[in-house]
C-alpha positions in Angstrom: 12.6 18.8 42.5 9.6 20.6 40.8 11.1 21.3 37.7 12.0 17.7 37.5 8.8 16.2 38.4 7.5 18.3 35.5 10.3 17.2 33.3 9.4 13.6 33.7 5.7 14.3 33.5 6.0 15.9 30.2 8.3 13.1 28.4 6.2 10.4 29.8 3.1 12.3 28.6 4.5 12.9 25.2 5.9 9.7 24.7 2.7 7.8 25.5 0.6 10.7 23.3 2.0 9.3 20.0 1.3 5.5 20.6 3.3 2.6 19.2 3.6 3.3 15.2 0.8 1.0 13.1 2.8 -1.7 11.3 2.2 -2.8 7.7 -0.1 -6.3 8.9 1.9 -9.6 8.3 0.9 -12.0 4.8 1.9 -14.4 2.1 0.3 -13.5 -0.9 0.8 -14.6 -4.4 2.2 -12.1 -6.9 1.4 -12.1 -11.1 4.3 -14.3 -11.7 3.2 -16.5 -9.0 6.2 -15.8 -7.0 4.5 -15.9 -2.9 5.4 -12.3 -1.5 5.9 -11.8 2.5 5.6 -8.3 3.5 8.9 -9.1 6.1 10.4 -9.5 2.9 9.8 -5.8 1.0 10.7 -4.3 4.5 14.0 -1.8 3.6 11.9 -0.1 0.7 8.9 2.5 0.8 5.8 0.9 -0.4 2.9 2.3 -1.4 0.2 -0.1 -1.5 -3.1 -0.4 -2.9 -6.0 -2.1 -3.1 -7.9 -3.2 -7.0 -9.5 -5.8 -8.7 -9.3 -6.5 -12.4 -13.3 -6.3 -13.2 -13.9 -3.2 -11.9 -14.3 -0.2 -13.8 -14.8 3.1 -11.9 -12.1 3.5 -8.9 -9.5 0.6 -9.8 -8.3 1.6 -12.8 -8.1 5.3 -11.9 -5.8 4.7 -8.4 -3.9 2.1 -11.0 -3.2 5.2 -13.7 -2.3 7.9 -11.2 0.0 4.8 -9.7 1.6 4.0 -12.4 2.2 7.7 -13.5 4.0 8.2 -9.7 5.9 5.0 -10.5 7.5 6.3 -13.8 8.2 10.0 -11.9 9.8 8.4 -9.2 12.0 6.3 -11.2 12.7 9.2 -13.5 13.8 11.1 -9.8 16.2 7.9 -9.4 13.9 7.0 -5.9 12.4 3.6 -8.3 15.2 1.4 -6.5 13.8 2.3 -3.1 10.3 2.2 -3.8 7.8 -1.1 -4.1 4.5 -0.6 -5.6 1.7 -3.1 -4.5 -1.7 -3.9 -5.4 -4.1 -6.5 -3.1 -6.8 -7.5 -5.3 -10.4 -6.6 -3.7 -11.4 -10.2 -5.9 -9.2 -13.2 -5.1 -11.6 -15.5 -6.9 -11.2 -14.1 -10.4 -7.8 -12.5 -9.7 -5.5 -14.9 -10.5 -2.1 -14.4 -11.4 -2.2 -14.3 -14.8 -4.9 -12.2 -14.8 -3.6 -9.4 -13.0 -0.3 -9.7 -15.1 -2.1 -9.0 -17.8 -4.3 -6.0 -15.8 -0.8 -4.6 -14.9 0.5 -4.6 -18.7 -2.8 -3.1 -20.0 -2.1 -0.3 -17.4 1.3 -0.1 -18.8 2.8 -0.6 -15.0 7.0 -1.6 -14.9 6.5 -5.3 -13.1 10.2 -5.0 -11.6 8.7 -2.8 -9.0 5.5 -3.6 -8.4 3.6 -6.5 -7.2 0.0 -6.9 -8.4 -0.9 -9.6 -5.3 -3.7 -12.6 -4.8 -4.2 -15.4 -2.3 -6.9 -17.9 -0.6 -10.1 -15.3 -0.2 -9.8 -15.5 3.6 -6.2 -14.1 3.6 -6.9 -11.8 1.5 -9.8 -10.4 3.4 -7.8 -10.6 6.3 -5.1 -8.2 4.9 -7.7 -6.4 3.4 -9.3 -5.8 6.9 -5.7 -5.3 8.5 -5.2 -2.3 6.2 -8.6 -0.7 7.4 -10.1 -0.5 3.9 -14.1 -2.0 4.3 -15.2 -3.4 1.6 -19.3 -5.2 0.8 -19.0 -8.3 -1.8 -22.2 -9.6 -3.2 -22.6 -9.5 -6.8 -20.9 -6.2 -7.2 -17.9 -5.2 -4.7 -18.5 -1.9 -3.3 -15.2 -0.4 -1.8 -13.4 2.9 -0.6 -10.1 4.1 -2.2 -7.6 4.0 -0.1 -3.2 4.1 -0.9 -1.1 3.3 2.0 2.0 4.6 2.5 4.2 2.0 4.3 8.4 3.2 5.4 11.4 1.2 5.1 10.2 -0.4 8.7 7.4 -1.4 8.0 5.3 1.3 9.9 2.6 2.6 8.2 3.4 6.3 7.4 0.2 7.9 5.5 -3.2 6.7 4.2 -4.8 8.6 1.8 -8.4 8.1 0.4 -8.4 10.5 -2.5 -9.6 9.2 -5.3 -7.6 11.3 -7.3 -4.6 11.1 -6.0 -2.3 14.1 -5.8 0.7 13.0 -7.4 2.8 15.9 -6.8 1.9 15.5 -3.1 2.8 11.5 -3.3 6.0 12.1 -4.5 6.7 14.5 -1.7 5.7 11.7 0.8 7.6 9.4 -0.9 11.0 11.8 -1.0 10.6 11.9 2.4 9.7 8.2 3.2 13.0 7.3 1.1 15.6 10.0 2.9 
């Protein structure tokens, strides 16, 4: 009877050690074709999401390089069908559609699999917050780097704040994210 007392009290310890898994929040955001994109609706790929805006000059467009050089070695590794790239812009105001398309084509990103995303400021600060990235507006946005790493599910698998990102180590995670 011991034995399974202590049986129980292990699996019930263990089981409530991990936690529910952290979901990828809920939006509606507009994309750079200005096509609205649901997050229930890219559930069923890996995503790796991250947050930019178009004006700024130091972080942004290094996370958007290193991105976009993942993206093309993933598709080269034939996982490109299973994975969705997407950007939240830190800067809803001047981040319209239009002008992230034309932030993603200067970075040389392939559109078909990755959404460069804006909405109404207060959803997007919403999502922003919901992600866990902080972030100080005033007349120059101050932010962290952070990539999220989001499986098939919808549960969010990895958050990494390098600014350089490890790509070999991103492509690992994402092997493993897509099975």
């Amino acid at each position: 009877m011991k034995r399974l007392a202590a049986t129980l009290a292990v699996l019930v310890l263990g089981a409530c050690a991990r936690g529910p898994a952290e979901m990828m929040p809920p939006f509606a955001l507009v994309d750079q074709s200005g096509v609205t994109v649901k997050s229930e609706g890219l559930q069923g790929r890996v995503l790796v999401v991250s947050f930019v805006f178009t004006t700024c000059r130091e972080a942004c467009p290094l996370i958007t390089a290193q991105l976009a050089r993942v993206q093309a070695r993933a598709r080269a590794e034939k996982l490109g069908g299973r994975v969705q790239f997407v950007s939240i812009t830190l800067d809803p105001v001047t981040d319209t559609p239009e002008t992230l398309r034309r932030y993603a084509v200067a970075h040389g990103v392939d559109l078909a699999s990755w959404h460069f995303l804006t909405g109404p400021p207060d959803d997007v600060a919403r999502v922003i917050r919901a992600f866990g990235l902080a972030t100080v507006a005033g007349d120059r946005i101050v932010h962290g780097s952070l990539v999220v790493l989001v499986d098939g599910e919808g549960r969010i698998a990895e958050k990494r704040t390098d600014l350089e990102l490890d790509s070999d180590r991103l492509l690992a995670s994402l092997r493993k994210l897509v099975g």
